[in-house]
C-alpha positions in Angstrom: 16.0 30.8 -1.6 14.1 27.4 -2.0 10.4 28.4 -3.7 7.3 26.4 -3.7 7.4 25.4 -7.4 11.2 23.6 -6.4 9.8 21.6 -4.0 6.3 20.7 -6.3 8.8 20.0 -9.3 10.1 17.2 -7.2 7.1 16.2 -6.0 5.5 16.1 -9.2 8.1 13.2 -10.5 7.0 11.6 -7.8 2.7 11.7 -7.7 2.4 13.6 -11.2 -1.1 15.5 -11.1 -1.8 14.5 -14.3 -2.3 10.8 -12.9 -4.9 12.0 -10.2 -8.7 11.0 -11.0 -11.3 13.1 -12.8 -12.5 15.8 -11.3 -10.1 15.4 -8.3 -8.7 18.8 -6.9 -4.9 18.0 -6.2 -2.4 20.5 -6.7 -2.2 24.1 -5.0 -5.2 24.4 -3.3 -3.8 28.0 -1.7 -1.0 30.2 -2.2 1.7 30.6 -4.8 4.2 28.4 -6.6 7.1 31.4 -6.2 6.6 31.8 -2.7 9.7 31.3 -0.9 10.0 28.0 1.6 11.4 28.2 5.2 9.6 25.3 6.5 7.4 22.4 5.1 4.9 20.2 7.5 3.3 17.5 6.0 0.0 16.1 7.1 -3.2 14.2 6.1 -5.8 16.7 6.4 -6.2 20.2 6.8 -8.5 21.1 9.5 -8.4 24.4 11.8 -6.3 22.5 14.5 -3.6 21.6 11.7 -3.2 25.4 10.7 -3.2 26.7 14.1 0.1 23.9 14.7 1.8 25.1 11.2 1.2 28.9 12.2 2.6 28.4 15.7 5.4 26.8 13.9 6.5 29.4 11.4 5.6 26.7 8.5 4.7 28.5 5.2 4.5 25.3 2.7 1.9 22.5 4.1 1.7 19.3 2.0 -1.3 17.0 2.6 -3.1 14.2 1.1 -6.7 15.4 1.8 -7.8 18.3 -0.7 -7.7 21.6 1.5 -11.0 22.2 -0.9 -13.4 19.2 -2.1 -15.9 22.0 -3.4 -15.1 25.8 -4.3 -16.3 28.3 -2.0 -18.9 30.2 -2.4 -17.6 33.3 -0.4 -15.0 33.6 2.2 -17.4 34.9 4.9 -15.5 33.9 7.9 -18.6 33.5 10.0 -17.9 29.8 8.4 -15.4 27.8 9.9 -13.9 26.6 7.2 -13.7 30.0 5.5 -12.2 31.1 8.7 -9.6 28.4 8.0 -9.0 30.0 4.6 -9.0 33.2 5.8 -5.8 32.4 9.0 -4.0 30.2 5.7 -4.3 33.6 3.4 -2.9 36.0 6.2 0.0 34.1 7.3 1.2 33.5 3.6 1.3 29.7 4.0 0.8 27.8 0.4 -1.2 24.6 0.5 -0.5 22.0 -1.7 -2.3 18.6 -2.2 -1.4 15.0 -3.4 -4.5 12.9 -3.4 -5.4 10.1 -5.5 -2.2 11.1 -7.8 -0.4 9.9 -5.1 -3.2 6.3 -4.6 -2.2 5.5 -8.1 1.5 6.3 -8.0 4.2 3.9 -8.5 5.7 4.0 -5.1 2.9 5.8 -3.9 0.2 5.3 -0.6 -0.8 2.0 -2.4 2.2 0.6 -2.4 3.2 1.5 0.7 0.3 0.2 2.9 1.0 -3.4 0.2 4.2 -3.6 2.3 2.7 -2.4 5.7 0.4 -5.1 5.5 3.7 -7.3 4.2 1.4 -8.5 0.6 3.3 -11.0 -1.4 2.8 -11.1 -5.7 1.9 -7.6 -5.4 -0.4 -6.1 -8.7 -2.6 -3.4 -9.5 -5.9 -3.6 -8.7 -8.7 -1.8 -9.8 -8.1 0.1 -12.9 -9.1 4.1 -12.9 -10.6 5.6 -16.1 -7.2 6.3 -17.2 -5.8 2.5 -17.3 -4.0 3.2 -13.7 -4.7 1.3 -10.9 -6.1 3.1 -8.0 -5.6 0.1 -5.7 -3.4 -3.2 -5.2 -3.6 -6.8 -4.2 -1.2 -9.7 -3.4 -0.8 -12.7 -1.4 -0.5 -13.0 2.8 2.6 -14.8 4.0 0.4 -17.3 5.1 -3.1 -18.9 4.7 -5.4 -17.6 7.8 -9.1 -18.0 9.2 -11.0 -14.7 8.2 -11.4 -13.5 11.8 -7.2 -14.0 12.1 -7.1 -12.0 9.1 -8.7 -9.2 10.9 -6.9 -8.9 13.9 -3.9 -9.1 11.2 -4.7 -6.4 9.5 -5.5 -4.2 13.0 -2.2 -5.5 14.2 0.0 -4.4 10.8 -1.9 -0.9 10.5 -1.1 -0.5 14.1 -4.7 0.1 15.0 -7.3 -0.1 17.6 -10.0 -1.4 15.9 -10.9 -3.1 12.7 -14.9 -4.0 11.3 -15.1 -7.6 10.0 -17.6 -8.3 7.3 -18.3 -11.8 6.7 -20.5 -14.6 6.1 -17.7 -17.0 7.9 -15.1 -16.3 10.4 -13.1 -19.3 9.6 -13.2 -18.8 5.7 -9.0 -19.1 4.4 -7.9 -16.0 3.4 -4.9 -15.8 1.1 -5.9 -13.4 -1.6 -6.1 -9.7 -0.6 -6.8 -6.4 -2.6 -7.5 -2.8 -1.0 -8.4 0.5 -1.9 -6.7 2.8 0.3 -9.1 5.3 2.3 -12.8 5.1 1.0 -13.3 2.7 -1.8 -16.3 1.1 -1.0 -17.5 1.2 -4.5 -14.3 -1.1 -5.9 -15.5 -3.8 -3.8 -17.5 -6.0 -6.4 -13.6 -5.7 -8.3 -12.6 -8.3 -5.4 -15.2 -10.6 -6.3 -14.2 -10.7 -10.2 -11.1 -11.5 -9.6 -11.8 -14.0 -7.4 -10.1 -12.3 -4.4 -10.5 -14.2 -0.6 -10.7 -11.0 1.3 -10.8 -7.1 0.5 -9.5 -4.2 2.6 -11.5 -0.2 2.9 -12.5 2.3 4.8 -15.9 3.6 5.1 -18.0 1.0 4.3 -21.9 1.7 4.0 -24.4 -0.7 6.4 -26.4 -1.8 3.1 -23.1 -2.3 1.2 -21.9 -4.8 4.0 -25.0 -6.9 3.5 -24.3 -7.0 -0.3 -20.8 -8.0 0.0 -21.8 -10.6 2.5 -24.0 -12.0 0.1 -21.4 -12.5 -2.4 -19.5 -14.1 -0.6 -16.9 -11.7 0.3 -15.1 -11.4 3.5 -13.8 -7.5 4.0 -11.8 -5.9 6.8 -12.7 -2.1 7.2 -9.9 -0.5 9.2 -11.5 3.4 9.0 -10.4 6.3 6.5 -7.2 7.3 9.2 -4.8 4.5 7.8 -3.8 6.8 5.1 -1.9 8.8 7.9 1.2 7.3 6.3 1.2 9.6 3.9 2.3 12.2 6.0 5.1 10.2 7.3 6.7 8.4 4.2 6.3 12.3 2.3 8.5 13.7 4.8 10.7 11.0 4.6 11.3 12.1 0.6 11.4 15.4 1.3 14.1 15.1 4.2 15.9 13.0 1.1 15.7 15.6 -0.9 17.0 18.6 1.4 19.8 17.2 1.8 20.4 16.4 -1.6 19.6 20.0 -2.7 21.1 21.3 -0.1 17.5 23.5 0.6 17.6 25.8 3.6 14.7 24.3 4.6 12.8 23.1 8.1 10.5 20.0 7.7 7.9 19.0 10.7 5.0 16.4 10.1 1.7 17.5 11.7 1.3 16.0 15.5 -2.2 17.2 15.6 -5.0 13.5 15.2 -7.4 14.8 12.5 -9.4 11.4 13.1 -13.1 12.6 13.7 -13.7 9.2 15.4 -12.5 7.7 18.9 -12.6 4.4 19.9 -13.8 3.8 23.4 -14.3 0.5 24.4 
């Protein structure tokens, strides 16, 4: 029988926890390493909607990017709806296990992947975490493009409906990009020290537009949902790895949108 702590000890090669940044909870956020495994679903977030999917389909092992818990909590009343959550994980013996930032800063990791969605060139590290790992990466486009041209790039690689341009200059060349992946607004003045053309995040804060603006930097925002990936390219290792192990296993990657945020135009 394939256990939980199999599949992490892989996974752990892979986006070691040890890597992840301070204070971030990755790891098993529920459950137990030596519960057995029938089926895996990987996903990005772990909201009510994405339990409800994994209980209706007999999955006891979710993997996601997004921390099941950013903050202990204080009771398990289930009034809450989050506790709630807790509560349906708990009494249908499903573990949780998450690979955040350890999985940002890993070689091979959600960095690197969304350098070759976005088809970077000269790809480096990029903004360097407390522990000397980078966090982010940057590289060259194929080609020199107008700022604006950039943007509607970046929508079209990401597969999106919408990007947010932030710029001084629509027709400023862009050649030199570097990203955070998800919300790393706070990197941004990293771009301007290393004398980047353009810088790609989610999240970005109304008064932090204005100060990248007046630095002269041109930055695409495509939203925090991007890092969906994660839940496609994990599955794609672990399918790798069922087969090489031979695990009795099932693997399903969450259908359910956990985006907060719709796009009507």
């Amino acid at each position: 029988m394939t256990k939980v702590k199999d599949i992490i000890q892989k996974l752990q090669a892979v986006f070691p926890e040890e890597i992840a940044s301070s204070g971030d909870p990755v790891g098993i956020q529920i459950g137990s390493s030596d519960s057995p495994v029938n089926k895996i679903m990987t996903t990005l977030d772990v909201r009510p909607q994405v339990v409800e999917e994994a209980i209706r389909a007999g999955v006891d092992l979710i993997i996601s990017h997004h921390p099941l818990m950013f903050h202990p909590a204080r009771n398990l009343n289930f009034a809450d709806p989050q506790n709630e959550m807790y509560g349906e994980i708990i009494a249908h013996g499903i573990t949780v296990y998450s690979i955040h930032t350890n999985s940002d800063k890993a070689a091979n990791g959600s960095s690197d992947w969304q350098a070759t969605e976005l088809g970077l060139t000269k790809v480096e590290p990029f903004c360097l975490d407390d522990d000397g790992i980078a966090i982010g990466r940057k590289g060259r486009l194929p080609q020199t493009m107008t700022a604006k041209e950039f943007a509607y790039y970046v929508k079209d690689k990401l597969d999106l409906k919408m990007v947010r341009l932030i710029t001084a200059d629509n027709q400023k060349p862009i050649t030199t990009v570097g990203f955070i992946c998800g919300d790393g607004g706070k990197y941004w003045q990293q771009a301007v020290v290393d004398n980047l053309d353009a810088f790609i995040t989610g999240d970005v804060y109304y008064h932090t537009g204005h100060d990248m603006i007046s630095a002269g930097l041109t930055v695409v925002d495509p939203g925090h949902y991007t890092e969906q990936l994660f839940k496609v390219k994990v599955a794609e290792l672990l399918a790798r790895w069922i087969q090489e192990n031979n695990w009795q296993v099932e693997l399903c990657v969450s259908q359910v949108s956990t985006n907060p945020f719709q796009d009507l135009f």
